[in-house]
C-alpha positions in Angstrom: 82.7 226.3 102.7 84.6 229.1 104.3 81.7 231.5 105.8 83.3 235.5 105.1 81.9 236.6 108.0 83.3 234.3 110.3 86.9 234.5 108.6 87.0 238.2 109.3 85.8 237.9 112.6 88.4 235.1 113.4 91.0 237.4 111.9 90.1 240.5 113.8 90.5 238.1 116.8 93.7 237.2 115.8 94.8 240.8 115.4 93.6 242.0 118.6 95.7 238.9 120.4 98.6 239.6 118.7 99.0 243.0 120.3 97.6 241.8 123.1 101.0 238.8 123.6 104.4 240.0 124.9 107.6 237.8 125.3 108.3 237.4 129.4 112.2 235.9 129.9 112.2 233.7 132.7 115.5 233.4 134.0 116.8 230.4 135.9 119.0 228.9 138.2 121.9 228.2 135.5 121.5 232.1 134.2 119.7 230.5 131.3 116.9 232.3 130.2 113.3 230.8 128.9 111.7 233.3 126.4 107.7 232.3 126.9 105.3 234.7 125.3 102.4 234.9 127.2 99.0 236.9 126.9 100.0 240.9 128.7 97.2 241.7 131.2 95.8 237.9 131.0 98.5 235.7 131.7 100.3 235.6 135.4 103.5 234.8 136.6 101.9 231.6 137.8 101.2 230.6 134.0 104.8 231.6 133.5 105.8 229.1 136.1 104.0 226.2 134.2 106.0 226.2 131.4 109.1 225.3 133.1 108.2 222.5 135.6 106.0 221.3 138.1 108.4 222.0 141.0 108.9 225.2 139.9 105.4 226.1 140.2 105.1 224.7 143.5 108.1 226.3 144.7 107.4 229.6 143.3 106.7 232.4 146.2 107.5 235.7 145.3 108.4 237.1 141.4 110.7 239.5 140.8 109.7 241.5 137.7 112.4 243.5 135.3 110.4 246.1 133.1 111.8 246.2 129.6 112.2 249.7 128.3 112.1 251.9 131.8 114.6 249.0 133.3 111.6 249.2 136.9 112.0 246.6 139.1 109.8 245.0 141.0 108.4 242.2 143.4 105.2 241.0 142.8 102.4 238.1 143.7 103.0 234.9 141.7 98.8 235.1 140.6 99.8 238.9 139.4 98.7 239.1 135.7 101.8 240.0 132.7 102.3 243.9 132.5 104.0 244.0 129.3 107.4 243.0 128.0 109.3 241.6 131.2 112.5 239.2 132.4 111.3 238.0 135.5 113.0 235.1 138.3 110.5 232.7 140.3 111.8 233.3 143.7 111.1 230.0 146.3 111.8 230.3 150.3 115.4 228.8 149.6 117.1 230.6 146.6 120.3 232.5 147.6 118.5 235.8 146.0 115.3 235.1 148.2 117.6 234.8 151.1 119.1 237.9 150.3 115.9 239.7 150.6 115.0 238.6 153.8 118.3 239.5 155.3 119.0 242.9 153.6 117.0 245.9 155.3 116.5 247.7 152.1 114.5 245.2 150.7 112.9 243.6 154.1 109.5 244.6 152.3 109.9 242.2 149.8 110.2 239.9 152.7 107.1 240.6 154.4 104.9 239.0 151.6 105.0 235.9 153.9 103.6 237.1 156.7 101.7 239.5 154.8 99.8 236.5 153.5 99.6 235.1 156.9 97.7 238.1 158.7 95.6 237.7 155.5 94.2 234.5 157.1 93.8 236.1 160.2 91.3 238.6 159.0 89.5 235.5 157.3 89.4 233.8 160.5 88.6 236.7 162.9 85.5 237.7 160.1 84.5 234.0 159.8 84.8 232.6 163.2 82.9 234.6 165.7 79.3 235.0 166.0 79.4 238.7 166.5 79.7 241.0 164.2 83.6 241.6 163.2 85.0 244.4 161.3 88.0 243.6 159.7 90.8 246.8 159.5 93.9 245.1 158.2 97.2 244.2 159.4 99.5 245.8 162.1 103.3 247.1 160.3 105.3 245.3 162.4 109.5 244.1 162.3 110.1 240.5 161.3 112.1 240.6 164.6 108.9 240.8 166.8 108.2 237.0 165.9 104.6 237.5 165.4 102.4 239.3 162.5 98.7 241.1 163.7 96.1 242.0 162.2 93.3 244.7 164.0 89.4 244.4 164.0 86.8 245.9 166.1 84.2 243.6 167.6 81.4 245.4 169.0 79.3 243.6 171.0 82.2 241.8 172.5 84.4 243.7 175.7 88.1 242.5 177.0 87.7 239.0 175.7 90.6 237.2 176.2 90.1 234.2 174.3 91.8 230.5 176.6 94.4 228.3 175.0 92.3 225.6 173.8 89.9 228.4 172.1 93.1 229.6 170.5 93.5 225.9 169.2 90.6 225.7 167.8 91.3 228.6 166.2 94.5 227.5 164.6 93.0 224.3 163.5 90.0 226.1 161.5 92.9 228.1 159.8 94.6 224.8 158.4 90.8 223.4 157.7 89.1 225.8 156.5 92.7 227.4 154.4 95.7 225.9 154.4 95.0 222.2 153.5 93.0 223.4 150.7 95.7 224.9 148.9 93.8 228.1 148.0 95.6 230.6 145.6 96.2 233.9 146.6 94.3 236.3 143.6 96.2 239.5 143.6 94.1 242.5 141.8 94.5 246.2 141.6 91.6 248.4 141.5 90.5 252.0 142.3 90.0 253.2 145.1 86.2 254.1 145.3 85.7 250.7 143.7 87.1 249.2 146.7 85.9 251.9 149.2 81.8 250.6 147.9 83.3 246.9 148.3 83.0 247.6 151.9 80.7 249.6 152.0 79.0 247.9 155.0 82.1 248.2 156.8 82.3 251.7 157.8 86.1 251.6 159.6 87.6 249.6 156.6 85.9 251.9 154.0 87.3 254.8 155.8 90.9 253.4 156.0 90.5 252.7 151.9 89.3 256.3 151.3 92.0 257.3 153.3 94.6 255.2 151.2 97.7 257.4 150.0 97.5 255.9 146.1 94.5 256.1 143.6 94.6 252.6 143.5 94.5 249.7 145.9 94.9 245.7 145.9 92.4 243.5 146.7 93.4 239.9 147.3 91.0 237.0 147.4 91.7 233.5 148.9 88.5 231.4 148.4 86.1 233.8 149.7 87.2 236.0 151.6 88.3 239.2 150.1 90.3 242.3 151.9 93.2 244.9 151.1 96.5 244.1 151.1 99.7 246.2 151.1 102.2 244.9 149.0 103.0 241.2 147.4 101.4 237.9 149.0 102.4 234.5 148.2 100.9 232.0 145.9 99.1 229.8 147.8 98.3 228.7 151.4 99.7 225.4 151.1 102.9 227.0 151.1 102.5 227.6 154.6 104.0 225.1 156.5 103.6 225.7 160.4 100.5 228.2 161.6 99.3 229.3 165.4 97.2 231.7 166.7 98.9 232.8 169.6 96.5 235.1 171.4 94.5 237.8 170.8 94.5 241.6 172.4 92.2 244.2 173.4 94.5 247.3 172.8 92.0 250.5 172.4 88.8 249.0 172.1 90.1 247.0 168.9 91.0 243.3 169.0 94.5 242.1 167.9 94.8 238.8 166.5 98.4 237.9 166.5 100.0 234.9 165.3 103.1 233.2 163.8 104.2 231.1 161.0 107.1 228.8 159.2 107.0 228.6 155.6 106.4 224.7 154.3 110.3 224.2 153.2 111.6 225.4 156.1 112.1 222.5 158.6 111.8 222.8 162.0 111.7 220.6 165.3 109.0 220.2 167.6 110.8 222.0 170.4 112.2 224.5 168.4 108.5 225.5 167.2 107.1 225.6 170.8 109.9 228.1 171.6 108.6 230.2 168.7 105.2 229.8 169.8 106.3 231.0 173.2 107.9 233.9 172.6 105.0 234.9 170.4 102.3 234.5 173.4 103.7 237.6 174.9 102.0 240.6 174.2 103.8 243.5 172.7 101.4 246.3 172.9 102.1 247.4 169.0 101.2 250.7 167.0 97.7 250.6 167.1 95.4 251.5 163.8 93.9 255.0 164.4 90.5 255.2 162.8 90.2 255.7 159.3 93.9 255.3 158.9 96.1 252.1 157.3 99.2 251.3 157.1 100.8 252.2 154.2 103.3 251.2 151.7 106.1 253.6 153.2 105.3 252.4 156.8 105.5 248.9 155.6 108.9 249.3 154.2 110.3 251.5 157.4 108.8 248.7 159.8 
């Protein structure tokens, strides 16, 4: 016997989901287009990515998003949840359109999410890895050309350490350990601002920097658990990240820059090719600094 009750309930349910689903069009590499509908504001990109194959969610590093109505485009985090009606393209690290990004200036921002996502991991492994107390900041705005991404912390109770090679190894092995082999997703979301700022409350010179922070809103990423702000777009996941070293570490105006350098997992490269890359990122290049209680923003992200 059908309880009343219980059918209402299960219909009001219904009604609030049906609002609640919008029709994303994926479109793909023939120009077809796969209509999915998918829960808005629930749903990601990455659930998008499901219902075509396998590959394609492996592949799948960067989305670009085409709002229906106000025609916006975007580029946005594969774990980014559905905003509404959209026709979106699942961008790997070897489509002719990704390509495109990297190499045209106007959209070198786009690019960045790589490395975004890879000075990510070099907060984690700065906060996790030392004994003494780390504050994390966030990373340097620096040109793809520079062959290294950075990201700032203060250490207090440490003075001009300058760490050797094999500490730096060590280092680079606990990022693949502790990081990359595990595949971790990286778990866009946008929040306010103050919600952020109490976050990190106990950090005092990250707080500052989100307080500071141009936009009313923010975006907090988390892979496994660490959690900090990013600027723009990461990648999926850290198993997409093929090659990894920490390549030194500098104290520039009594904060410690972590720098490093990093080949996506498609893109192949030779032994002596890498150590060349490595090389040339050893060299320190005495970048912008962080001034306290400032980040970089958006607008510096896209001029650098």
């Amino acid at each position: 016997m059908l309880n009343v009750n219980s059918s209402n309930k299960n219909m009001a349910f219904q009604l609030r989901n049906y609002h609640l689903q919008v029709i994303v069009s994926v479109q793909q590499e023939d120009e077809t287009e796969r209509h999915l509908l998918m829960n808005d504001h629930l749903s990601t990109f990455h659930d998008c990515a499901k219902h075509i194959s396998r590959l394609k969610v492996d592949n799948t590093a960067l989305v670009h998003v085409t709002k229906e109505g106000d025609a916006s485009e975007y580029f946005a985090s594969p774990h980014t949840t559905v905003d509404g009606k959209s026709k979106i393209k699942l961008l790997s690290f070897n489509t002719a359109d990704y390509a495109d990004h990297v190499n045209t200036e106007m959209n070198s921002y786009s690019f960045q999410a790589y490395w975004r996502s890879c000075a990510f991991l070099l907060g984690a492994l700065a906060e996790t890895s030392l004994r003494a107390d780390v504050s994390i900041i966030g990373a340097l705005p620096c040109k793809v050309e520079s062959g290294r991404f950075i990201y700032a912390t203060c250490i207090d109770e440490l003075h001009d350490w300058k760490p050797s090679q094999v500490e730096l190894d060590i280092l680079t092995r606990k990022v693949f350990r502790d990081y990359i082999y595990k595949a971790l997703p990286f778990e866009p979301i946008r929040v306010p601002r103050m919600f952020a700022a109490e976050l990190f409350a106990e950090n005092q010179r990250k707080a500052d920097c989100i307080l500071n922070h141009e936009d009313d809103d923010v975006i907090l990423c988390k892979v496994g658990e660490h959690v900090d702000v990013v600027e723009g777009p990461v990648i999926s996941n850290t198993r997409q990240i093929g090659r990894f070293a920490v390549t030194g570490v500098d104290y520039v105006d009594a904060q410690y820059h972590f720098r490093g350098v990093s080949l996506p997992s498609p893109v192949k490269c030779s032994s002596y090719s890498w150590d060349l890359i490595v090389n040339a990122a050893t060299v320190s290049s005495a970048p912008r600094l962080l001034q306290s209680g400032t980040e970089p923003s958006q607008n510096e992200l896209r001029a650098s």
